[in-house]
C-alpha positions as CSV (number, residue, x, y, z in Angstrom):
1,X,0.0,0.0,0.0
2,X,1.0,3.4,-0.8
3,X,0.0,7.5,-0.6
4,X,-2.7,7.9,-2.7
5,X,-1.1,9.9,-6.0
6,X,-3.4,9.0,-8.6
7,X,-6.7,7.5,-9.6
8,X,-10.0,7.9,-8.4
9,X,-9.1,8.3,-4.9
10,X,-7.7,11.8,-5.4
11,X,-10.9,13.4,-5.2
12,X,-11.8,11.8,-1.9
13,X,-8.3,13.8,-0.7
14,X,-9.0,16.9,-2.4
15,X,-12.1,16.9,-0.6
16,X,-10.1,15.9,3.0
17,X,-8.1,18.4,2.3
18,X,-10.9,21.1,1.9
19,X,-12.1,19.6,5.7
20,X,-8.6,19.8,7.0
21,X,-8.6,23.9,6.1
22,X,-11.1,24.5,8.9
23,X,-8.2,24.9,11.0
24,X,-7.0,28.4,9.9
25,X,-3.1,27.6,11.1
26,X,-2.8,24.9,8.5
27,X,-4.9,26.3,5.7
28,X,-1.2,27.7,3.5
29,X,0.4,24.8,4.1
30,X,-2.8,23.0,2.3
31,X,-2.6,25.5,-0.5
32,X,0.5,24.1,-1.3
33,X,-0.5,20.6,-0.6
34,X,-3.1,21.0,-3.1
35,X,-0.6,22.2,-5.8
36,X,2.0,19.4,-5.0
37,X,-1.1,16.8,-5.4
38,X,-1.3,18.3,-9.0
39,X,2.2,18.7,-10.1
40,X,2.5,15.1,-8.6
41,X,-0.3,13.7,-10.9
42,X,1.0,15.0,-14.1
43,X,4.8,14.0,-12.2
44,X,3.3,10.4,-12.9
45,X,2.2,10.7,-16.0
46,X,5.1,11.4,-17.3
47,X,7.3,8.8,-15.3
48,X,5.1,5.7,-16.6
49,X,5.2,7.4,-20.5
50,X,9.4,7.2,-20.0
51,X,9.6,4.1,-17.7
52,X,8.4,0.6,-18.4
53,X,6.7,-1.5,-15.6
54,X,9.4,-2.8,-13.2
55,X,9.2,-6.9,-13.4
56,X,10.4,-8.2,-9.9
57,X,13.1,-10.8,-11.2
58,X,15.1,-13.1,-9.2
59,X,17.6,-10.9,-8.4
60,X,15.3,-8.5,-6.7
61,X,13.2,-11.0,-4.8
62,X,16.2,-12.9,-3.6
63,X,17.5,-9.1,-2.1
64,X,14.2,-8.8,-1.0
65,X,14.4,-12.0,1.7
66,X,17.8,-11.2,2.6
67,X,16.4,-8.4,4.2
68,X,17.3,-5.6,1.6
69,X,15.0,-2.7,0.1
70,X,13.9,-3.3,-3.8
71,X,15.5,-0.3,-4.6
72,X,19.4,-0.1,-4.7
73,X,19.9,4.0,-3.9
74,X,23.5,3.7,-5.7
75,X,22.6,2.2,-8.9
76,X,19.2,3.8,-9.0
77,X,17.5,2.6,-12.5
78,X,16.0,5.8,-13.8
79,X,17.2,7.6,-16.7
80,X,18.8,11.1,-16.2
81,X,16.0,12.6,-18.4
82,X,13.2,11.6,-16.2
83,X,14.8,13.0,-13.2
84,X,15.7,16.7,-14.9
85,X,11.8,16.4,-16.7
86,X,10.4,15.9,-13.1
87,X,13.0,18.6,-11.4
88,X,11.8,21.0,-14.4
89,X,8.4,20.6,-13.5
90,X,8.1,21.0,-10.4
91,X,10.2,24.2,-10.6
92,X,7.4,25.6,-12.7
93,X,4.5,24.9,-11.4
94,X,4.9,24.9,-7.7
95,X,5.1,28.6,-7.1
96,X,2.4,31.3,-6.6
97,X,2.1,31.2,-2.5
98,X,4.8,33.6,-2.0
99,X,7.5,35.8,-3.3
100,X,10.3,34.1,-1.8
101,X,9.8,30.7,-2.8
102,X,8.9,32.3,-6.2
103,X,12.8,34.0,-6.3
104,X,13.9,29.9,-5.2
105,X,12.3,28.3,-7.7
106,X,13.5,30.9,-10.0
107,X,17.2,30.1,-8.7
108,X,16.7,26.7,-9.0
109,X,15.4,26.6,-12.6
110,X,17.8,28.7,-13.8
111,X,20.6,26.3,-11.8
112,X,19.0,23.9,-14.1
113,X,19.5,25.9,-17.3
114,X,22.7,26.6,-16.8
115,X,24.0,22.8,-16.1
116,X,25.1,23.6,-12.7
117,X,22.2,21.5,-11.3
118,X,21.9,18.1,-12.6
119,X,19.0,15.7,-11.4
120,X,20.9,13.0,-12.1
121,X,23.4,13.9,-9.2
122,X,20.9,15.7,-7.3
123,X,19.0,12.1,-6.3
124,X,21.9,10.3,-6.2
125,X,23.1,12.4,-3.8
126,X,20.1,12.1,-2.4
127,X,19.4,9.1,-1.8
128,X,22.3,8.3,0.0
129,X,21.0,10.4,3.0
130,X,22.2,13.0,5.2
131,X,26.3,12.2,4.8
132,X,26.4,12.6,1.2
133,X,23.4,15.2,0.4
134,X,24.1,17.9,3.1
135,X,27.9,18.5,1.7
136,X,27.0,18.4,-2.0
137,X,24.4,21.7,-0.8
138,X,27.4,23.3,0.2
139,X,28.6,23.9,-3.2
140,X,25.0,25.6,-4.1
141,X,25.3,28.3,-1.6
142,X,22.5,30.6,-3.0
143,X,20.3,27.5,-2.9
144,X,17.2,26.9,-0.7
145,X,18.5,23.9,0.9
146,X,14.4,23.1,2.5
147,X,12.6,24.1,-0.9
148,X,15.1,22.0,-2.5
149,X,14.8,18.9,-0.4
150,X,11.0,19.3,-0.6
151,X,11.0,18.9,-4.3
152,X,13.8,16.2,-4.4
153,X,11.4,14.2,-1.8
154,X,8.6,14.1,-3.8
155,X,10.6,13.6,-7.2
156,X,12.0,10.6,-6.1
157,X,8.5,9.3,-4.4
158,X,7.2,9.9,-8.2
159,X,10.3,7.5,-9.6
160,X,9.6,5.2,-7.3
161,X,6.0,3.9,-8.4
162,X,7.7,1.1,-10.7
163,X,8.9,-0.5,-7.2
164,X,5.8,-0.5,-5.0
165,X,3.8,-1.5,-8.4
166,X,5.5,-5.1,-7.9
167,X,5.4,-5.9,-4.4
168,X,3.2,-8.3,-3.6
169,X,1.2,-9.4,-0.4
170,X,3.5,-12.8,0.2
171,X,6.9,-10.8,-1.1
172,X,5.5,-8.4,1.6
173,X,4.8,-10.9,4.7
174,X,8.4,-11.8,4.2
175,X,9.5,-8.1,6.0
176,X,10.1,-7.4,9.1
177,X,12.4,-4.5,9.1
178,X,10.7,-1.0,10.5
179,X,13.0,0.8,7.2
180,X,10.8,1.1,3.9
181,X,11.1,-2.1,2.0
182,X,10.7,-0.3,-1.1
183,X,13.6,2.1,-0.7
184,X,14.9,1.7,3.1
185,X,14.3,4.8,4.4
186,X,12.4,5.2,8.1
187,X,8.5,5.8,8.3
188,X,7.4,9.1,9.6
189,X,4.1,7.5,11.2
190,X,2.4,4.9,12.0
191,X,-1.6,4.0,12.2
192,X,-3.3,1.0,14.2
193,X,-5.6,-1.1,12.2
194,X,-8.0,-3.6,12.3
195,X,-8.8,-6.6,15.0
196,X,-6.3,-6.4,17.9
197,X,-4.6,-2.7,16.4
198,X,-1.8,-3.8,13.8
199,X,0.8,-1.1,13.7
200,X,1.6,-0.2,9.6
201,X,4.4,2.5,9.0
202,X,4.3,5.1,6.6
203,X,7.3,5.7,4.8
204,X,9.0,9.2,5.3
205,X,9.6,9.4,1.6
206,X,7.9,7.5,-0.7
207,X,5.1,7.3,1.5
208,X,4.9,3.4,1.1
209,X,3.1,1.2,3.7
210,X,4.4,-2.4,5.5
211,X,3.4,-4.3,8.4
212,X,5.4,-4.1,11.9
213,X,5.3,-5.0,15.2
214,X,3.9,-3.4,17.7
215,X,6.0,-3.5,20.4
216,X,9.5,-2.5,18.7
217,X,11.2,0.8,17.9
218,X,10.7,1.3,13.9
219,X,14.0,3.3,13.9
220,X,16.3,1.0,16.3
221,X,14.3,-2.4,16.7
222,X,14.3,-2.0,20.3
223,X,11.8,-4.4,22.1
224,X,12.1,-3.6,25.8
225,X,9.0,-3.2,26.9
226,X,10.4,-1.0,30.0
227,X,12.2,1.2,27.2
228,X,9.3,2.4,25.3
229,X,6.4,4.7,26.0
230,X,3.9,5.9,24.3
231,X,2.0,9.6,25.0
232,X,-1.7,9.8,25.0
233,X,-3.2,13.3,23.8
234,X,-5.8,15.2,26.1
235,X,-9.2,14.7,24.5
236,X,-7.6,13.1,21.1
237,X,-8.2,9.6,20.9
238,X,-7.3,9.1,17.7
239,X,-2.9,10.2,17.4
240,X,-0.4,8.6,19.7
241,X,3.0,9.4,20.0
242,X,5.5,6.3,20.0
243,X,9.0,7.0,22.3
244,X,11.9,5.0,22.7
245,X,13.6,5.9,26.1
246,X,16.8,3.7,23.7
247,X,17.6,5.5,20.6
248,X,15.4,9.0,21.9
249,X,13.4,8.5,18.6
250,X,9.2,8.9,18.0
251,X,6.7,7.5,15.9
252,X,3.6,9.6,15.5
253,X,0.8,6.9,15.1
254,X,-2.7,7.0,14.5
255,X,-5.4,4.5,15.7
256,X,-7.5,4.6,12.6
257,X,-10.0,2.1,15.2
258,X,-11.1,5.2,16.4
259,X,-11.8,7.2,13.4
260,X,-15.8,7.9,12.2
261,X,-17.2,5.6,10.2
262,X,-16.5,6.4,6.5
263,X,-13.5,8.3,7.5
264,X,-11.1,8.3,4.5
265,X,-7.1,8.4,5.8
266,X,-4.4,9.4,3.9
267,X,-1.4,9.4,6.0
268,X,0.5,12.2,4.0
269,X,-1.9,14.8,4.5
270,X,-2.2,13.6,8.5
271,X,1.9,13.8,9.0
272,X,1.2,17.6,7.6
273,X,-1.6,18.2,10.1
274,X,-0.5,16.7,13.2
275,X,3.0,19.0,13.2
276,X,1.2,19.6,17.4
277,X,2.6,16.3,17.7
278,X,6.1,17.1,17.1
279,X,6.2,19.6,19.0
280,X,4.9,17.6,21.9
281,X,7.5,15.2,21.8
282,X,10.5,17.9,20.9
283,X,10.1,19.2,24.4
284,X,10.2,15.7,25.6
285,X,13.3,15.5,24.3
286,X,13.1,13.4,21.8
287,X,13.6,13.1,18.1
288,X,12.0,12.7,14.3
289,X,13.3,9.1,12.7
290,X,14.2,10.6,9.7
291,X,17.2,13.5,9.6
292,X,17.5,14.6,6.3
């Protein structure tokens, strides 16, 4: 299971998204949502016109069991076209909110023009996390380093669609990991389902879905009971937040048992909305999963 990017399902978001501005605070932040939801559409389009459906060979399954993501992050299989197509896109269409990121984007596309930003690189860099990407942005000093992330997170959630195409419910009983089996990053939430309260993970980037157990750190597999805690909000049934007292990580989780009937969840827009929870668990001393 993945976000919801395409397909029929888009209007039931546009229309959570329209519920989700009755709270004045997050209603810019929506705005933008909205856009990204339709550069991200037409971001797909054109990926699965330039990429051919991703067979899961031998190869991949055989990673797969041994415990490694579908995706290798340093031989990354898309072409250098469809990254600077995607990066070209979304630095013309996602401004209009506000000068500033309008003069960024501008930067950026004209980066772009002149060769000195490559998409190529850009994601490799990338996708090699924090070690790699936050020296490379050292050599773009006039660059906005978040606007920039932002748009390289959601380019490479786009090129990954091939990958969660083929995973299949067996292939996916086989994890057990709390990184993304689709490109091994950490989740950036979590929701309780069904009979009993299974925990699922969201993926931080490409906003995949797995199965994991409850009663474990996602980010260090801790399963000390006497280690981990987990907050209850004041008159909020429905978010969590997961601590471990081990690695001083959280997991913002929602118990989707106590949403109303009919309630449609996607778990993107919710990591956008429940930013309260951060802050709850920043001055408890304790930390996001993902640091890029």
């Amino acid at each position: 299971m993945a976000d919801c990017l395409e397909g029929d399902c888009l209007e039931l978001k546009r229309k959570r998204v329209e519920q989700a501005k009755s709270i004045p605070a997050y209603e810019t932040l929506l705005n933008i949502f909205e856009r990204l939801m339709e550069v991200t559409e037409e971001g797909i389009g054109l990926v699965r016109r330039q990429l051919k459906p991703m067979p899961l060979s031998p190869y991949m399954e055989n990673k797969f069991q041994e415990g490694l993501p579908l995706v290798d992050r340093k031989n990354f299989p898309v072409s250098d076209e469809a990254f600077d197509d995607l990066l070209d896109l979304f630095f013309s269409k996602l401004g209009g909110f506000s000068t500033a990121i309008d003069r960024d984007l501008k930067v950026l596309a004209e980066k772009r023009v002149d060769g000195k930003i490559s998409g190529k690189r850009l994601i490799d860099q990338f996708v090699m996390g924090s070690e790699t990407f936050l020296p490379y942005l050292f050599e773009l000093p006039d660059v906005n380093n978040h606007l920039l992330f932002f748009v390289l997170r959601n380019v490479f959630k786009i090129c990954l669609i091939p990958f969660q195409d083929v995973l299949t419910e067996e292939l996916m009983g086989l994890w057990e990991k709390g990184e993304c089996p689709v490109c091994g990053f950490p989740p950036d939430m979590g929701v309780l389902r069904g009979e009993g309260g299974k925990l699922y993970l969201h993926c931080a980037i490409c906003g995949h879905e797995w199965k994991y157990k409850r009663m474990a750190c996602a980010f260090c597999g801790n399963d000390l009971q006497e280690e981990l805690k987990y907050l209850e909000i004041e008159g909020d049934e429905v978010h969590k937040i997961y601590l471990c007292h081990l690695c001083r990580k959280y997991l913002k989780v929602i118990d989707s048992r106590s949403l109303p009937e009919g309630f449609h969840l996607f778990l993107d827009l919710e990591e956008l909305t429940s930013l309260h929870l951060d802050v709850i668990a920043d001055q408890q001393g304790y930390s996001p999963g993902i640091n890029l």
